[in-house]
Phi, psi and omega in degrees: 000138177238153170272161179221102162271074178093023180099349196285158156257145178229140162287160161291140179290164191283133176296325183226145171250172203302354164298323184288333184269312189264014147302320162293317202278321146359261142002287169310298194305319165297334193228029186253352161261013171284350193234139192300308173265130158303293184311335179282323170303291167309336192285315171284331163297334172282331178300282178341292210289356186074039159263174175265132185284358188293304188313312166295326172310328158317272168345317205268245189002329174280353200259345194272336203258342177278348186270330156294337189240028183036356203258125191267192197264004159270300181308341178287297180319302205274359172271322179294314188310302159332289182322325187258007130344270184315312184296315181301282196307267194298348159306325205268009175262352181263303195306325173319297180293354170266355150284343180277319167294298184312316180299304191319298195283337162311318198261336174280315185285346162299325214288307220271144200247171223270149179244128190253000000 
């Protein structure tokens, strides 16, 4: 989630810190064929550490996914920003053009003189 101060963007601070993040995703990678489930690995481990597992699951998807795509986690993070850059800008460019229209037909049927 982002804030917006003054045209700056600011991120939110971290609920945990990466010492914390990368011992659990550790943890998991080392230890999920000792468990019937990957999701049963995450779940008891997040419990140990007093987490949530969605949140190591998260976690563990982002590291599986930076390691395929070679790409680090500043880069990911600021490629995520963009993507929600654009998507805000064109949600708010689609809403335009269906104000444009609406006005467009309104204004046409004004235009038009009544047919008897």
């Amino acid at each position: 989630m982002h804030t917006f101060i003054l045209g700056k963007v600011s991120l939110m601070p971290k609920k945990y810190p990466d010492e914390v993040r990368e011992k659990a995703i550790r943890l998991v990678l080392d230890h999920r064929d000792d468990y019937a489930s990957e999701y049963e690995a995450i779940r008891t481990i997040a419990e140990r550490m007093s987490l949530k597992p969605e949140t190591v699951r998260t976690w563990i998807r982002r590291a599986e996914a930076t390691a395929t795509s070679g790409t680090g986690p500043a880069e990911l993070s600021e490629t995520e920003l963009e993507l929600r850059r654009l998507r805000r800008k064109n949600a708010e460019l689609e809403k335009t053009v269906e104000i444009l229209k609406a006005a467009t037909s309104f204004f046409a049927r004004e235009c038009d003189p009544p047919r008897r």
